[in-house]
C-alpha positions as CSV (number, residue, x, y, z in Angstrom):
1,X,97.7,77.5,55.4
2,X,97.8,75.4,58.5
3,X,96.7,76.9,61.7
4,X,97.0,73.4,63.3
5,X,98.7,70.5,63.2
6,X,95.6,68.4,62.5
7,X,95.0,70.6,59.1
8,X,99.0,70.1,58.1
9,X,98.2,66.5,58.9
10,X,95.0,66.3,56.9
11,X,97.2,67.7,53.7
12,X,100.2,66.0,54.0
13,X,98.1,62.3,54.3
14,X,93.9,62.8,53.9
15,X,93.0,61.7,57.3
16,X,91.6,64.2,60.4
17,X,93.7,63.7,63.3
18,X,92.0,65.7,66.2
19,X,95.4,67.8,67.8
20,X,95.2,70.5,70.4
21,X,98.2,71.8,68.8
22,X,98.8,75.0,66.9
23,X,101.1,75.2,64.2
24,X,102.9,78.5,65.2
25,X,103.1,77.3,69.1
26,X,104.9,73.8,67.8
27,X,107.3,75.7,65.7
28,X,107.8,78.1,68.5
29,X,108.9,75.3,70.4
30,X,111.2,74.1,67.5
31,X,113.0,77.2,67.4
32,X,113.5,77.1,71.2
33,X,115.2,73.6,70.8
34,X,117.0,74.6,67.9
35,X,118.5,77.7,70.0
36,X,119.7,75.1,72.7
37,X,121.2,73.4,70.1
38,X,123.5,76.1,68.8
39,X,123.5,77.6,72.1
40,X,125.1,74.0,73.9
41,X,127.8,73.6,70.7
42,X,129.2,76.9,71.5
43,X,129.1,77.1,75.0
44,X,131.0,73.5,75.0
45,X,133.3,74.8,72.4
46,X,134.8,78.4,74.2
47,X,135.1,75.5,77.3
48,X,137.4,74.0,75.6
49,X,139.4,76.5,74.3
50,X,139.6,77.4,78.1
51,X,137.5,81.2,77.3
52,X,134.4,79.9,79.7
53,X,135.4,77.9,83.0
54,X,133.3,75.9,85.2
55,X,132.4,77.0,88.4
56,X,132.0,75.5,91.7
57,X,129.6,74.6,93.6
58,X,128.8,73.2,97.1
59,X,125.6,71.4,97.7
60,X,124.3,69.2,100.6
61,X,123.4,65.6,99.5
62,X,121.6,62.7,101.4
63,X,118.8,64.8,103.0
64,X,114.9,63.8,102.7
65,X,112.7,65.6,101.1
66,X,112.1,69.2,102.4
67,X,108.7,70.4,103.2
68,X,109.0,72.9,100.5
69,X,109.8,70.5,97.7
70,X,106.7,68.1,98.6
71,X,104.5,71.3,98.4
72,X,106.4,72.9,95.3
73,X,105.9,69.6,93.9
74,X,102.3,68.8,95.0
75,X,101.4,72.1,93.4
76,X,102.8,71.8,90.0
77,X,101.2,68.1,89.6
78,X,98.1,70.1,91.2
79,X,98.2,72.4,88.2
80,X,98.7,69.9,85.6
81,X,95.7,67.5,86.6
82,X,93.7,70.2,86.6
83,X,94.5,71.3,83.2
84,X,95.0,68.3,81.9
85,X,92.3,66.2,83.0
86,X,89.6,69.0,82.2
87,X,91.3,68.8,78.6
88,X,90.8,65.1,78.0
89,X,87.2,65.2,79.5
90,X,86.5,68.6,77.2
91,X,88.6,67.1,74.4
92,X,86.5,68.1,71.5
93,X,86.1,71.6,73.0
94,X,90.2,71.5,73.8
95,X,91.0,71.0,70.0
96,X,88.5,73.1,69.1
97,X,89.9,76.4,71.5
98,X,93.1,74.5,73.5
99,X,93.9,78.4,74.1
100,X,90.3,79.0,76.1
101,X,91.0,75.8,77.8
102,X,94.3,76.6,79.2
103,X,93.8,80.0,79.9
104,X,90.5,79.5,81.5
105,X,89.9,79.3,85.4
106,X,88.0,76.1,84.9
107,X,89.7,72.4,85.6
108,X,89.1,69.0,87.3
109,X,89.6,69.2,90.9
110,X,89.7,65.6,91.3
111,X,92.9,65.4,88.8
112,X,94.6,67.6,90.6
113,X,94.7,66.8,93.6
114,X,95.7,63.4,92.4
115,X,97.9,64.1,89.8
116,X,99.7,66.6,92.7
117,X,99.8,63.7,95.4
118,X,101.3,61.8,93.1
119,X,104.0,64.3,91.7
120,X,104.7,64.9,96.0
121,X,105.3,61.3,96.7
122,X,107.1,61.2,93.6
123,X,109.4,63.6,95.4
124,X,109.5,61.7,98.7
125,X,110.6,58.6,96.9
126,X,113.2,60.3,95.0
127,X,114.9,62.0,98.3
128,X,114.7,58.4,100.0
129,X,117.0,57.0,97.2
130,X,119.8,58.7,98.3
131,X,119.0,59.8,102.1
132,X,122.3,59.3,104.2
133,X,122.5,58.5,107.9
134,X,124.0,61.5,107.8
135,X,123.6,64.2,105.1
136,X,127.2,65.7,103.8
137,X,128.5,69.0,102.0
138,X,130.3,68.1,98.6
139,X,131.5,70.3,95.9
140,X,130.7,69.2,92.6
141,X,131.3,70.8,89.3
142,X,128.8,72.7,87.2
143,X,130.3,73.0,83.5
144,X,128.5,76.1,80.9
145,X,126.4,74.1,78.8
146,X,124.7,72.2,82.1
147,X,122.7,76.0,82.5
148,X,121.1,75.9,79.4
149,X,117.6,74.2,80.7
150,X,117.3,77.0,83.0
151,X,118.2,79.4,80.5
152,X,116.0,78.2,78.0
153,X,112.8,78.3,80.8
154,X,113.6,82.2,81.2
155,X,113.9,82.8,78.0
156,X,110.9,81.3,77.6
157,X,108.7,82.6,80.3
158,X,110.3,86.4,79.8
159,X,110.3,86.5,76.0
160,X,106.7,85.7,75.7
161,X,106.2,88.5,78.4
162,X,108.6,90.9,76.5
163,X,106.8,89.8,73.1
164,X,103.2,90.4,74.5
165,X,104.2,93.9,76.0
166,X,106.3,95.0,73.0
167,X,103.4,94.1,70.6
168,X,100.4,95.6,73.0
169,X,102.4,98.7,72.7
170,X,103.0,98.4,69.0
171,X,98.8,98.2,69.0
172,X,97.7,100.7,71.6
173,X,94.2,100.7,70.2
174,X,93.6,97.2,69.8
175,X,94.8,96.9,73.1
176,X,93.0,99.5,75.3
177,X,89.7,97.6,73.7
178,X,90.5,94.4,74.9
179,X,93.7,94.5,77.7
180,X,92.8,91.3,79.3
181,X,92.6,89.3,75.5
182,X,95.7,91.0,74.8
183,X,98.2,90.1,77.6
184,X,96.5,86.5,77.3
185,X,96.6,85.6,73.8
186,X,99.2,83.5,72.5
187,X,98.9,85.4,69.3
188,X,100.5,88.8,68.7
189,X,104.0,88.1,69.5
190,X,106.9,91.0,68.8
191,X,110.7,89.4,67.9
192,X,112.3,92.2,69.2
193,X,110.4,92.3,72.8
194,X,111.0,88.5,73.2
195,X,114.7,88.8,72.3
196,X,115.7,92.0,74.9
197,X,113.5,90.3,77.7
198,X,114.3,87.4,77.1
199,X,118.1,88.0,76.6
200,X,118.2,90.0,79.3
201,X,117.5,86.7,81.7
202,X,120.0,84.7,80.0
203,X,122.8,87.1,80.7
204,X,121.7,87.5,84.5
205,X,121.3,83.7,85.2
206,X,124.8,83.6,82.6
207,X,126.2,86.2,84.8
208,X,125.1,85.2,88.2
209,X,127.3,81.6,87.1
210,X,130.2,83.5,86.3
211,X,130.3,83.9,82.6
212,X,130.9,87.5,81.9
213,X,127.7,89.4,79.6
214,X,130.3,89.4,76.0
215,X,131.3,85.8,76.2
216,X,127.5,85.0,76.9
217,X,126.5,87.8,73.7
218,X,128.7,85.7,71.4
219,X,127.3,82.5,72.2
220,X,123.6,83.6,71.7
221,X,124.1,85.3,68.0
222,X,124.4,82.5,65.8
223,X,121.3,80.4,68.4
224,X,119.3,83.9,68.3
225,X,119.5,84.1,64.1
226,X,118.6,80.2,63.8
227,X,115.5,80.1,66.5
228,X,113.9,83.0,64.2
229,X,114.6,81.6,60.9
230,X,112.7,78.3,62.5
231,X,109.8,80.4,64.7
232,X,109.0,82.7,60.9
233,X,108.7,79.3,59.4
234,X,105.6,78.9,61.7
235,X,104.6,82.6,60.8
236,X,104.6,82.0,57.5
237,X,102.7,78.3,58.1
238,X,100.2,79.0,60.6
239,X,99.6,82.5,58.7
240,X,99.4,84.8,61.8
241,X,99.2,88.8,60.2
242,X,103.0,88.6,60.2
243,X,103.0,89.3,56.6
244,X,103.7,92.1,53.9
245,X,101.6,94.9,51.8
246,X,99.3,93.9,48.9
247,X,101.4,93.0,45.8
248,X,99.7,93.2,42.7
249,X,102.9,93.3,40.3
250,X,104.1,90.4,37.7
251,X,106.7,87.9,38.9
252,X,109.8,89.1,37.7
253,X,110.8,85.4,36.7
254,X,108.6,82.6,35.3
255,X,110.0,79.8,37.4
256,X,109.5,82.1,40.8
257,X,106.6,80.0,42.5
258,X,103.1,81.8,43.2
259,X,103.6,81.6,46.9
260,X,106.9,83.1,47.4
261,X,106.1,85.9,45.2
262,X,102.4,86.9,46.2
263,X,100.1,84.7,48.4
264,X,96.6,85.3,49.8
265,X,97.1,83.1,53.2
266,X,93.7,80.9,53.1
267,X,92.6,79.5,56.1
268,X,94.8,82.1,58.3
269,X,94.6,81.6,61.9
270,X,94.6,85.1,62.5
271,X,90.9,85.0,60.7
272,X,91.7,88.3,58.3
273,X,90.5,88.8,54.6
274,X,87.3,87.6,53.4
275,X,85.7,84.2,53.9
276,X,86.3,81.1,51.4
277,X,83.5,80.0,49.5
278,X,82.6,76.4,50.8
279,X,84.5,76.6,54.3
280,X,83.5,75.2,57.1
281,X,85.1,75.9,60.4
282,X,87.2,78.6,62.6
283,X,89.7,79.3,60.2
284,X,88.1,80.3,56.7
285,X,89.0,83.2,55.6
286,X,91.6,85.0,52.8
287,X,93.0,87.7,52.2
288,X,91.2,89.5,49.2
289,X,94.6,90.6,47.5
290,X,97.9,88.5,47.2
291,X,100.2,90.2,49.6
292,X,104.3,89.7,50.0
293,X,105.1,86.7,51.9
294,X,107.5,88.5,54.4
295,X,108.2,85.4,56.9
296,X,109.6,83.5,54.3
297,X,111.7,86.1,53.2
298,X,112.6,86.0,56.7
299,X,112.9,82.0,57.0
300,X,115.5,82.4,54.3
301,X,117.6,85.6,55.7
302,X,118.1,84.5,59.0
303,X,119.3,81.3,57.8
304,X,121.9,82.6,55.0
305,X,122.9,84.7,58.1
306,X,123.0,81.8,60.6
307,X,125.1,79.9,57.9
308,X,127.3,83.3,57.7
309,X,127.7,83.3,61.3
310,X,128.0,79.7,62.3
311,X,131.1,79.8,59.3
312,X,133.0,82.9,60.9
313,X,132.1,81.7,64.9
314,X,135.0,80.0,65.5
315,X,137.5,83.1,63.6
316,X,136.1,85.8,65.5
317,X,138.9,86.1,68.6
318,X,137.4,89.5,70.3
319,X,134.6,89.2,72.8
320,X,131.4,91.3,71.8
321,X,132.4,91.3,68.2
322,X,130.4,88.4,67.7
323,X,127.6,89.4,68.4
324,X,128.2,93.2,67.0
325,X,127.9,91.2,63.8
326,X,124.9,89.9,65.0
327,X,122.9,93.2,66.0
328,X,124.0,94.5,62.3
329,X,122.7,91.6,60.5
330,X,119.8,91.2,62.1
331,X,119.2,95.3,62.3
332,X,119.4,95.6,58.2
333,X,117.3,92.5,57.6
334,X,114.4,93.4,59.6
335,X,114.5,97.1,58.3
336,X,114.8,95.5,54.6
337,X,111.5,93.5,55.7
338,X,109.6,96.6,56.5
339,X,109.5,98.6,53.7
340,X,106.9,96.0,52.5
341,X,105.6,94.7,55.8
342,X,102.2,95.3,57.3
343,X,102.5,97.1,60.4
344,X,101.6,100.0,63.0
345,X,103.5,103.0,62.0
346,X,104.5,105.8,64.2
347,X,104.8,109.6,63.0
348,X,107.7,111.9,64.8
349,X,108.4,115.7,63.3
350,X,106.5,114.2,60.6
351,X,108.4,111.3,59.8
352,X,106.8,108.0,59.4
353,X,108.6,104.7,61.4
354,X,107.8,101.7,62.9
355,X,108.6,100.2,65.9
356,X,110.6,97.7,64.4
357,X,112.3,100.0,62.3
358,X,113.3,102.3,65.4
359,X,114.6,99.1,67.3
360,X,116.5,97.9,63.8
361,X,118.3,101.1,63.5
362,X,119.0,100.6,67.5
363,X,120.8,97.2,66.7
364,X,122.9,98.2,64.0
365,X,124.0,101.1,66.0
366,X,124.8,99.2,68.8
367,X,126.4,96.9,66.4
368,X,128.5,99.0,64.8
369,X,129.3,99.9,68.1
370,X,130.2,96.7,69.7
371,X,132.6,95.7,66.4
372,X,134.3,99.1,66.6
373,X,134.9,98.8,70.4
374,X,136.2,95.0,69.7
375,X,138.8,96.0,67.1
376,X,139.9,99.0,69.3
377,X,140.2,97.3,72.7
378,X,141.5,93.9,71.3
379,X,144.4,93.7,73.2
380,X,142.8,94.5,76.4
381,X,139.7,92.4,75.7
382,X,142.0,89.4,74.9
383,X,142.2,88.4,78.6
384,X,138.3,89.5,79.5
C-alpha cells in the first residue's frame, strides 16, 4: 500500500522523495478534476443544443480596489504564510504529520503577514490596470460551464463537511470518544454524505444562475459516477478501512491475481491489523487475514457505469431521467458492495442494515422514481 506519495514513489523508482502528500487526499483531488471535466463537456454540450442558456449579467468595471477586497485578500495570503512558511521551517515534522501541521493553531507570524501584504497589493495593482476616469455599468455574458470553479469549491468545502458528519454518525462511538479528532480528520470520509451535501450546493449556486435543478441532475450523473471510480482508486491505494470482510475462500480462477481476490493491505494508513515484522515507521501494520478488496470492485463498477452513462448521455431527451438512471445504478452497486463490506450496522425490528444500505435503497427508489415520472411527463417536461 501507499499512504503517501513519497512511498508510491519509493516503489515505482527506489529513491525517498520527502512529500507532504497523502495518497487518498491527491486522488481526492483527481476525482474532483475529473468531475469538472465531465461536468464542463456536458454543460457546453445541452448549450448548444439550446437546453441551458446563458444569463446576464451587469457588473461595474474600472473601479479601484475596494477596502474589502484589500482585507479579503490580505487575509487569505495572511492564512497561507502562516501555514505555509511554518511547513517549510517544520518540514520534516510536515511530511511526517502534514495533517497536525495544517490543522494545528501554530504558524509563522512573520510569513503571514508578508505573504498577506503581498496578496493585498497584489489586489491594488490588479484594480489599477483597469481603473477608469470614470467607472461604467456593462453587461457581459456568463455562459454554464464558466460556474463550474465555484461549483467545484462548494462541492468541495460541503462534501467534506457532509462526508465527516455522515461518517461520525455512521460511528457514534468512535465519535463521542474523540469529537474534536473526528470532525478534523481528513480520514473517515462517507460517499453518500459528500454527494447530498455537496450536491445540494451545486444545484443552489446552479439554480441561483438560472439552470433549473433536472437539467443541473443530468449533468452531474455521469461527473458524480467517474469522480468515485477515481476517489476509490485512492481507497483502495492509500488502504483507508474502506474495505471488505475476511475472505478465506480459493480463487475461483487461476489467472485471478492475489490482490483483487483477497489482500491483506500492508502498510495501511488507517494503521489496522497487526504490525509487519521489520517495519519501521507510522504506517506498518496488516491486516492478519486477506479480506475482499471492495474499492477496486468499486474502481471498476463505477467506471463500466460511467462508460454506460457517458454512451446513452447524449440519447436520453427527458430531463431528470438522466440522472434517475444514475441514482439506480449507483443505489444497486453500493448495496452489491455491502454484503461483503466492513461496516457499522444498524438493527430496526430486528433487522440488520447499514447506513449505506438504507441510503442505497433511498437512491434506487428515488430513481425509479425520477425515470417513471420522465417517461410519464415527457411531453410536458420537453419544454422544462
Amino acid at each position: 500500500m501507499f499512504p503517501t506519495v513519497s512511498h508510491f514513489i519509493s516503489y515505482l523508482f527506489g529513491i525517498e522523495v520527502p512529500l507532504p502528500f497523502n495518497t487518498f487526499g491527491v486522488f481526492v483531488a483527481l476525482a474532483f478534476l475529473a468531475a469538472y471535466w465531465a461536468f464542463t463537456k456536458e454543460l457546453k454540450r445541452k448549450e448548444e443544443l439550446g437546453i441551458l442558456k446563458p444569463t446576464k449579467r451587469i457588473t461595474t468595471v474600472g473601479e479601484p480596489a475596494s477596502a474589502m477586497e484589500l482585507i479579503s485578500n490580505g487575509f487569505f495570503g495572511f492564512l497561507i504564510g502562516y501555514k505555509l512558511i511554518y511547513a517549510l521551517v517544520n518540514y520534516k515534522l510536515f511530511v511526517a504529520d502534514s495533517q497536525l501541521v495544517l490543522l494545528s493553531a501554530k504558524g509563522n507570524w512573520l510569513g503571514g503577514l508578508a505573504l498577506g501584504a503581498l496578496f493585498a497589493y497584489w489586489a491594488y495593482k490588479e484594480k489599477e490596470k483597469t481603473k477608469l476616469p470614470a467607472p461604467k455599468k456593462v453587461e457581459i455574458t456568463v455562459h454554464p460551464y464558466e460556474l463550474m470553479s465555484s461549483m467545484v469549491v462548494w462541492a468541495a468545502i460541503w462534501g467534506f463537511l457532509g462526508a465527516k458528519i455522515f461518517d461520525n454518525l455512521e460511528h457514534w462511538d468512535t465519535f463521542v470518544q474523540d469529537p474534536i479528532g473526528g470532525l478534523l480528520s481528513f480520514s473517515g470520509l462517507t460517499f453518500y454524505g459528500g454527494l447530498i451535501c455537496g450536491g445540494a450546493a451545486v444545484l443552489y449556486i446552479a439554480n441561483k444562475n438560472g439552470i433549473k435543478p433536472l437539467h443541473m441532475l443530468d449533468v452531474g450523473g455521469p461527473g458524480m459516477m467517474l469522480a468515485y471510480g477515481v476517489g476509490r482508486i485512492g481507497c483502495h491505494l492509500a488502504g483507508d478501512g474502506d474495505w471488505g470482510i475476511p475472505n478465506l475462500n480459493p480463487k475461483p480462477f487461476t489467472w485471478l491475481p492475489d490482490w483483487l481476490w483477497a489482500y491483506t493491505y500492508p502498510n495501511n494508513v488507517a494503521n489496522e491489523g497487526v504490525a509487519i515484522p521489520g517495519c519501521i515507521g507510522r504506517f506498518c501494520n496488516e491486516l492478519p487475514q486477506p479480506v475482499y478488496p471492495t474499492p477496486l470492485y468499486e474502481v471498476i463498477a463505477a467506471l463500466l457505469i460511467f462508460l454506460f452513462l457517458w454512451k446513452i448521455r447524449t440519447k436520453v431527451k427527458w430531463p431528470g431521467m438522466m440522472f434517475g438512471i444514475y441514482l439506480m445504478f449507483s443505489g444497486v452497486e453500493r448495496f452489491l458492495v455491502e454484503l461483503i463490506r466492513v461496516n457499522s450496522k444498524y438493527h430496526v425490528a430486528g433487522i440488520p442494515f447499514t447506513q449505506a444500505e438504507l441510503i442505497s435503497l433511498i437512491l434506487f427508489i428515488a430513481g425509479a422514481f425520477l425515470v417513471a415520472n420522465a417517461i410519464k411527463k415527457k411531453e410536458k417536461l420537453a419544454n422544462y
